[in-house]
N, CA and C atoms as an extended XYZ file, in Angstrom:
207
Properties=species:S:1:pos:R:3:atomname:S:1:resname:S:1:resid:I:1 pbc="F F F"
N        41.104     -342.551      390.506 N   UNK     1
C        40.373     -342.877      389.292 CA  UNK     1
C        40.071     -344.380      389.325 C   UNK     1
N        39.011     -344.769      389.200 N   UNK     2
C        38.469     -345.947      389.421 CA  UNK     2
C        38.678     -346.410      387.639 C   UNK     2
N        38.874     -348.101      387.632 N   UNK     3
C        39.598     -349.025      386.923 CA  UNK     3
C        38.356     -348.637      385.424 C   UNK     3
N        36.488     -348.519      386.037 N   UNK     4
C        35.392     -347.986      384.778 CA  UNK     4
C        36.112     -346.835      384.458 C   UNK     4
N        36.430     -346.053      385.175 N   UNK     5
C        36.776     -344.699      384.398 CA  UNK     5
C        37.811     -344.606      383.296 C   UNK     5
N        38.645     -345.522      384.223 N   UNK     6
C        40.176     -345.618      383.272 CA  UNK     6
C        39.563     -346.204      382.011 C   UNK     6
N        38.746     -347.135      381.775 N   UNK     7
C        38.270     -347.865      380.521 CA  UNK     7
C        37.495     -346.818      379.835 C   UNK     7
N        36.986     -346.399      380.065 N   UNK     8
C        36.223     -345.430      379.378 CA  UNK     8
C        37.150     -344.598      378.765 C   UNK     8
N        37.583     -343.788      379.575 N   UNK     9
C        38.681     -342.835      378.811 CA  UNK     9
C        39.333     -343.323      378.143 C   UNK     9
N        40.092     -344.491      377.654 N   UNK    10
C        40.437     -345.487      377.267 CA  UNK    10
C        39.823     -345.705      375.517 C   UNK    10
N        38.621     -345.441      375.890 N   UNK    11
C        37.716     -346.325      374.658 CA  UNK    11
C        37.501     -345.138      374.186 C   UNK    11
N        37.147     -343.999      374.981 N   UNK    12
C        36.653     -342.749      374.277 CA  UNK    12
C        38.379     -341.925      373.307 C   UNK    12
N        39.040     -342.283      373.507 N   UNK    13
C        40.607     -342.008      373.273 CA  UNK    13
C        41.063     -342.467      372.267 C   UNK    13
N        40.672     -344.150      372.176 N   UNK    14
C        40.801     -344.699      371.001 CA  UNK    14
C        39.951     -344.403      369.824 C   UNK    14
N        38.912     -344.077      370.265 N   UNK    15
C        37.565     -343.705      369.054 CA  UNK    15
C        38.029     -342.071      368.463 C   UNK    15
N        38.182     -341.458      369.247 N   UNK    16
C        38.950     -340.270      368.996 CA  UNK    16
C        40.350     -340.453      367.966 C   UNK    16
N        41.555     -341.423      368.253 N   UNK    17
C        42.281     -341.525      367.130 CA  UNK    17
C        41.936     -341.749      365.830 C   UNK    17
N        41.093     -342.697      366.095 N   UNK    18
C        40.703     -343.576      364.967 CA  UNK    18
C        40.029     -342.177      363.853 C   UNK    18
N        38.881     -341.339      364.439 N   UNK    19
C        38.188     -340.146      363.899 CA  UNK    19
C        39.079     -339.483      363.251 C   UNK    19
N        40.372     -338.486      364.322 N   UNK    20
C        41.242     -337.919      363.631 CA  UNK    20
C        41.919     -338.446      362.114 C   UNK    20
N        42.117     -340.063      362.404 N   UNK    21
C        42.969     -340.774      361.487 CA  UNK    21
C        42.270     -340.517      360.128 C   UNK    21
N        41.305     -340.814      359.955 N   UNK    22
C        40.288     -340.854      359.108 CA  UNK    22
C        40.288     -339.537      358.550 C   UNK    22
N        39.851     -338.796      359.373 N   UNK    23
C        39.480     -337.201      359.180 CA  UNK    23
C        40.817     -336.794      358.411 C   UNK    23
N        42.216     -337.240      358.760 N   UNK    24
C        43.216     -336.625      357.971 CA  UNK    24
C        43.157     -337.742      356.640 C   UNK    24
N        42.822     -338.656      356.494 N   UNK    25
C        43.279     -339.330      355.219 CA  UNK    25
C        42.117     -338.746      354.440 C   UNK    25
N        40.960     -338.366      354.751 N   UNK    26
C        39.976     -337.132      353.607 CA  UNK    26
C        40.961     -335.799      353.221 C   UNK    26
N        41.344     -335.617      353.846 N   UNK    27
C        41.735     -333.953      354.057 CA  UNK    27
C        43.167     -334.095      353.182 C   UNK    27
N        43.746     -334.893      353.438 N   UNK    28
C        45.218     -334.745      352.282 CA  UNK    28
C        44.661     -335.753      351.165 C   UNK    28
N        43.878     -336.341      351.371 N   UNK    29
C        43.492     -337.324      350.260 CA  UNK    29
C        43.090     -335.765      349.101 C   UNK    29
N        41.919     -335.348      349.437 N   UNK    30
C        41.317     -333.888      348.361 CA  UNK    30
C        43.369     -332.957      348.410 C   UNK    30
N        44.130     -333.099      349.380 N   UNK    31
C        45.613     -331.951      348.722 CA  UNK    31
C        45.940     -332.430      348.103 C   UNK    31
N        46.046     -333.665      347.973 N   UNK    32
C        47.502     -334.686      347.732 CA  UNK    32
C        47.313     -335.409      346.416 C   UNK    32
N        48.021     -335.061      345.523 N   UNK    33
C        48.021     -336.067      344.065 CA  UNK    33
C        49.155     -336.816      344.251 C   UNK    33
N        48.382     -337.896      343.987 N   UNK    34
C        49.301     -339.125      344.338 CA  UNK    34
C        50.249     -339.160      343.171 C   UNK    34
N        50.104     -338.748      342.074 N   UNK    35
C        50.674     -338.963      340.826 CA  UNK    35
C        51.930     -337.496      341.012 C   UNK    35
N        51.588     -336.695      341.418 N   UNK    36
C        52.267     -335.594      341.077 CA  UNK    36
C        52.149     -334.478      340.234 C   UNK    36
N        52.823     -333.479      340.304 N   UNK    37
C        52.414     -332.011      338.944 CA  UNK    37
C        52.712     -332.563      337.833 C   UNK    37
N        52.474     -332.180      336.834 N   UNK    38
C        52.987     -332.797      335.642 CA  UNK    38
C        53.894     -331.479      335.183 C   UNK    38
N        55.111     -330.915      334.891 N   UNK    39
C        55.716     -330.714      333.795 CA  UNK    39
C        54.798     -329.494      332.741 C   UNK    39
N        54.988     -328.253      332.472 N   UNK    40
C        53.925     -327.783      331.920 CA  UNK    40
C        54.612     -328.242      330.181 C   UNK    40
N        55.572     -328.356      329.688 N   UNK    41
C        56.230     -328.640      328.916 CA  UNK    41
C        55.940     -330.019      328.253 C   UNK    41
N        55.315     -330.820      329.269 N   UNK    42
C        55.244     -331.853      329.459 CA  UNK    42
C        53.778     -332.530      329.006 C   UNK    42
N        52.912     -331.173      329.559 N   UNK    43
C        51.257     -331.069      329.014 CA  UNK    43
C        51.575     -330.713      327.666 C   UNK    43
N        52.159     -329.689      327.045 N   UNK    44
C        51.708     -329.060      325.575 CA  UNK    44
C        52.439     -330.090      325.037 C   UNK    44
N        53.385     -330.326      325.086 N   UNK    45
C        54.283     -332.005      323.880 CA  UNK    45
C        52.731     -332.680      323.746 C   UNK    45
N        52.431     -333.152      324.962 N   UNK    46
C        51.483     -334.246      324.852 CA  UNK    46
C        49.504     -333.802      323.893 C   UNK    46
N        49.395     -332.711      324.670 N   UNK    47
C        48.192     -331.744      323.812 CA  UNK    47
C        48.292     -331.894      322.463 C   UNK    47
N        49.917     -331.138      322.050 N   UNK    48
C        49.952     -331.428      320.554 CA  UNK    48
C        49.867     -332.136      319.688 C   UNK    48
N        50.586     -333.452      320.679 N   UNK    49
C        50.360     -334.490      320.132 CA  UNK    49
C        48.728     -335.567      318.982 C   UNK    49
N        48.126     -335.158      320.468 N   UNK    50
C        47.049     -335.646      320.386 CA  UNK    50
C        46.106     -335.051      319.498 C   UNK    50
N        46.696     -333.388      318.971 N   UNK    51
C        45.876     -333.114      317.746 CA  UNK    51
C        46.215     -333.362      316.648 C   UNK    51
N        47.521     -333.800      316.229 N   UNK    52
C        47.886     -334.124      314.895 CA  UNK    52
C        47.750     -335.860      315.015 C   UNK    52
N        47.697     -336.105      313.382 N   UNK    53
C        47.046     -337.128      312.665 CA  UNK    53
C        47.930     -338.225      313.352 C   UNK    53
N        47.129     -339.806      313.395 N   UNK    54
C        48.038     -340.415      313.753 CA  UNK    54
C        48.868     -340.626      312.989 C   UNK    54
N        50.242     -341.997      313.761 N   UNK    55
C        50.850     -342.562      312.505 CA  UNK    55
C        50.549     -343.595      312.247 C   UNK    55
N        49.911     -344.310      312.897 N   UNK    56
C        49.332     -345.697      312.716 CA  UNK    56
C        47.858     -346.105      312.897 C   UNK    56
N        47.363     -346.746      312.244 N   UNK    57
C        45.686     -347.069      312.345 CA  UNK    57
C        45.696     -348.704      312.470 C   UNK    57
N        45.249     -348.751      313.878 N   UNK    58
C        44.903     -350.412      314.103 CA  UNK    58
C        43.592     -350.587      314.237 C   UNK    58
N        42.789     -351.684      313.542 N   UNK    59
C        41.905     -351.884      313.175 CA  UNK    59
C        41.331     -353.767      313.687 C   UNK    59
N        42.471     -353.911      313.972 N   UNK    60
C        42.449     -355.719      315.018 CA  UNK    60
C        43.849     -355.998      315.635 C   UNK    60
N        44.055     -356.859      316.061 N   UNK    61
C        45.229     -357.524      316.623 CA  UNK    61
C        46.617     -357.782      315.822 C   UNK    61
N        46.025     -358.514      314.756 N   UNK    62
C        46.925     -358.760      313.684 CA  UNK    62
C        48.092     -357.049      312.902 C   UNK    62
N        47.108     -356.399      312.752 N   UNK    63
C        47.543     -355.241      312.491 CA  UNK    63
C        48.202     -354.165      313.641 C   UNK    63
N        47.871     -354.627      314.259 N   UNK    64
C        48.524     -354.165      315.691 CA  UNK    64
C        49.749     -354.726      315.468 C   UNK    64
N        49.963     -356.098      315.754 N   UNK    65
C        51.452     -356.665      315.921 CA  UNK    65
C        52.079     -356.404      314.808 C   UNK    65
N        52.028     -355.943      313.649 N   UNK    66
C        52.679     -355.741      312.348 CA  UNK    66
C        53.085     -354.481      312.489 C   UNK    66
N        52.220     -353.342      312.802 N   UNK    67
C        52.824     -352.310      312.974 CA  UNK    67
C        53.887     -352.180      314.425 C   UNK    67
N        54.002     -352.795      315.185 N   UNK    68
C        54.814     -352.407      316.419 CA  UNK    68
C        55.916     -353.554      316.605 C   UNK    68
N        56.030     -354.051      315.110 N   UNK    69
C        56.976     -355.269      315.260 CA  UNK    69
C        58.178     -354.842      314.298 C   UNK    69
């Protein structure tokens, strides 16, 4: 095997990792939640939540820090 060949195969080898590499960080990127399942217990607390009334109404800054102080 002559020293062009070895380079070639070489370059064509590396371009090839690099593809695969890529090709898998799409492919578990669309499986993979980075965050995780949530808890189904965990969804309805929070659902419910969000339909009943608040308890607090902030309307600027000032009223913000009064209520959470």
């Amino acid at each position: 095997m002559s020293t062009q060949t070895a380079e070639k195969i070489y370059k064509e080898v590396k371009a090839l990792r690099q593809e695969t590499k890529t090709l898998k960080e799409l492919v578990f990127l669309v499986l993979k939640d980075r965050e995780g399942e949530y808890k189904d217990s965990f969804v309805k607390k929070i659902l419910k939540k969000s339909r009943s009334k608040p308890q607090f109404i902030f309307t600027n800054k000032k009223d913000f820090l009064n209520q959470i102080s």
